[in-house]
C-alpha positions as CSV (number, residue, x, y, z in Angstrom):
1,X,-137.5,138.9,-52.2
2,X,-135.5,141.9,-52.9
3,X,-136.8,145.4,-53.1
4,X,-136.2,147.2,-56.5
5,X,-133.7,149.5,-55.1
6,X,-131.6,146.3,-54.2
7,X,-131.9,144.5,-57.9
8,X,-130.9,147.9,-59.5
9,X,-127.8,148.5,-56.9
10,X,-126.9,145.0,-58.3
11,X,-127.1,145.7,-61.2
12,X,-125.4,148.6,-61.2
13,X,-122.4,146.6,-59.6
14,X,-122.2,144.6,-62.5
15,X,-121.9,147.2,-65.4
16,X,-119.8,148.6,-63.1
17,X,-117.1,145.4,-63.3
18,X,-118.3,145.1,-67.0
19,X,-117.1,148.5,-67.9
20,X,-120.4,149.2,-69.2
21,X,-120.5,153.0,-69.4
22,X,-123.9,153.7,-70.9
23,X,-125.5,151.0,-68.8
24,X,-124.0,152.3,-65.9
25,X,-125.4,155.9,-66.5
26,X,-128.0,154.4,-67.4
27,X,-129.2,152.8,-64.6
28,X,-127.7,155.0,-62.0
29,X,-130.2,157.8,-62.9
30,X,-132.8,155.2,-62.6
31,X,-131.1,154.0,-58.9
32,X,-131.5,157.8,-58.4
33,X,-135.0,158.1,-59.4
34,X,-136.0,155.0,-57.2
35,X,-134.1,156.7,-54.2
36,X,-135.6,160.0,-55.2
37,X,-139.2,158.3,-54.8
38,X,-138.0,156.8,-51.8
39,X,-137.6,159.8,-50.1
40,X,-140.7,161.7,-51.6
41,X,-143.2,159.4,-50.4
42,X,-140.9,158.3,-47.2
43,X,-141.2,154.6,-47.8
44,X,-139.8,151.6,-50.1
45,X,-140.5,151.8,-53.8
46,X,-143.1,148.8,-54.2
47,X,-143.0,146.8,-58.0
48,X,-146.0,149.1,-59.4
49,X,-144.3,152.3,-58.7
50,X,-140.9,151.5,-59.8
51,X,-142.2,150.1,-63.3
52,X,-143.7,154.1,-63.4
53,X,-140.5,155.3,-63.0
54,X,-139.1,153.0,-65.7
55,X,-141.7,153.9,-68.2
56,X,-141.4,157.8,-67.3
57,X,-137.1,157.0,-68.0
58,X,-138.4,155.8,-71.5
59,X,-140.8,158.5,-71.9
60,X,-138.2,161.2,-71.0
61,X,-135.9,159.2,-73.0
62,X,-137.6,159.4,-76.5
63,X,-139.0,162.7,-76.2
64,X,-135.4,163.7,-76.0
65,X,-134.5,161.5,-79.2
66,X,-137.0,162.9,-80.8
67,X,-135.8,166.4,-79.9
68,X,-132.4,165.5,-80.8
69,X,-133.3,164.4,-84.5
70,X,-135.0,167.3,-85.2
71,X,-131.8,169.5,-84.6
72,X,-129.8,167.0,-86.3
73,X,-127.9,165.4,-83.5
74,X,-128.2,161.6,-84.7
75,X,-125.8,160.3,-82.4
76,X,-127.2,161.9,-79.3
77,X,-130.8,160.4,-80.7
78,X,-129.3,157.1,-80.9
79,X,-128.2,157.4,-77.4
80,X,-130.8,158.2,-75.8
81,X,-132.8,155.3,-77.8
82,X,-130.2,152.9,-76.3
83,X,-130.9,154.0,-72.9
84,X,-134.7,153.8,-73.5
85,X,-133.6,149.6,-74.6
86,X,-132.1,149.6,-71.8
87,X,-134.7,150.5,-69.5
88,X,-137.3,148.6,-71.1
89,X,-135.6,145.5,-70.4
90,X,-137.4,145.9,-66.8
91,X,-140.8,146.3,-68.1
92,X,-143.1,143.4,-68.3
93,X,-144.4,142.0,-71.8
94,X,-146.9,143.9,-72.8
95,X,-150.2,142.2,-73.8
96,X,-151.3,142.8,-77.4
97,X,-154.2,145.0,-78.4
98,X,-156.8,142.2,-79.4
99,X,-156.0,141.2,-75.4
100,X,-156.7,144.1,-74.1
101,X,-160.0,144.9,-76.2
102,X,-161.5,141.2,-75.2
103,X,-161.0,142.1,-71.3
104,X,-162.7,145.3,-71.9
105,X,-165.5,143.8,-74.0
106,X,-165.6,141.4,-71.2
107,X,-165.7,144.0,-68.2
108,X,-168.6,145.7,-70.2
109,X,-170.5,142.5,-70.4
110,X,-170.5,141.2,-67.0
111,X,-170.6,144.9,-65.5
112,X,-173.4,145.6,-67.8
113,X,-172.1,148.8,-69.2
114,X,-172.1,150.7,-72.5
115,X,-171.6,154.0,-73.5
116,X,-168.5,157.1,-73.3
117,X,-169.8,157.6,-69.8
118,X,-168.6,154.5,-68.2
119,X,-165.0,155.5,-69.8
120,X,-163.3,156.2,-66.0
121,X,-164.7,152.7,-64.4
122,X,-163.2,150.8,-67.9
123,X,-160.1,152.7,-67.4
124,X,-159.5,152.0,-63.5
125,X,-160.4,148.7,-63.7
126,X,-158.2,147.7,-67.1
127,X,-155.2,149.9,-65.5
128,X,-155.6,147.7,-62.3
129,X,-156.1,144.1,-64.7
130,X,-153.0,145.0,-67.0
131,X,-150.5,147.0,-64.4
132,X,-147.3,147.5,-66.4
133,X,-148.1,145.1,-68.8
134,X,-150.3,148.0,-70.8
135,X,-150.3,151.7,-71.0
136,X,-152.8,153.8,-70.4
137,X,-153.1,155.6,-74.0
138,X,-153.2,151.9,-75.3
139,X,-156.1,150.9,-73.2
140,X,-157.7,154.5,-73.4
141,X,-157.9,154.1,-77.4
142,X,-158.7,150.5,-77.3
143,X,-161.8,151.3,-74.5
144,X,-163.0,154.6,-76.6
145,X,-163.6,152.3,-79.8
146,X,-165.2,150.1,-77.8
147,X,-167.3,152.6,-76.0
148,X,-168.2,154.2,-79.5
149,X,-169.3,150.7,-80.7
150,X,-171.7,150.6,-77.6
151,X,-173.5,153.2,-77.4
């Protein structure tokens, strides 16, 4: 099984013979990000970090759209929208809300737990369920109506 390091490096081969210029950039700053990682924590990026990386590129991505539409830059907003597409093609699916509400209702259950206290043991073990699959201000607002209902 390939690393991510070596499935981006591919793929930045073949927008490289497909003349694919914003796909290129695109995912040579990520190929730069993984390598950055790499050499932060002084081993290989595993599948759970790089699919952090990916959703901080988004992130950073349409916080700078946003940015961008407010001083009227529209084509540098659609740009960086693309890139975000492009980056979220590496994500998993995401589960749906009503998925993630049923798993905590069912963690609660078997755990026996109610209550806004219990929020950090709801939020470590959904984070751990769900990995890239759901974010953590999904589950977080999910848990906290939950929680509310609870107590």
């Amino acid at each position: 099984m390939s690393t991510p390091q070596q499935r981006i490096e591919t793929e930045v081969l073949e927008a490289l013979k497909a003349r694919d210029k914003e796909r290129l950039s695109t995912l040579r700053m990520l190929l730069n990000a993984i390598k950055n990682e790499r050499i932060r924590s002084g081993e290989e990026v595993d599948e759970t970090t790089f699919l952090n990386l990916v959703r901080k590129g988004i992130k950073q991505r349409r916080e700078s759209s946003e940015h961008y539409r407010r001083g009227a830059r529209e084509e540098l907003a659609e740009r960086e929208e693309r890139e975000a597409e492009i980056l979220g093609a590496y994500l998993p699916p995401a589960v749906d809300d009503d998925e993630v509400a049923e798993a905590i209702r069912d963690f609660l259950t078997a755990e026996g737990l109610s209550g806004p206290q219990v929020m950090g043991w709801v939020m470590k073990e959904m984070l751990d369920r769900f990995g890239g699959r759901a974010d953590g201000g999904t589950i977080s607002r999910i848990a906290r109506e939950i929680l509310a209902e609870t107590s």
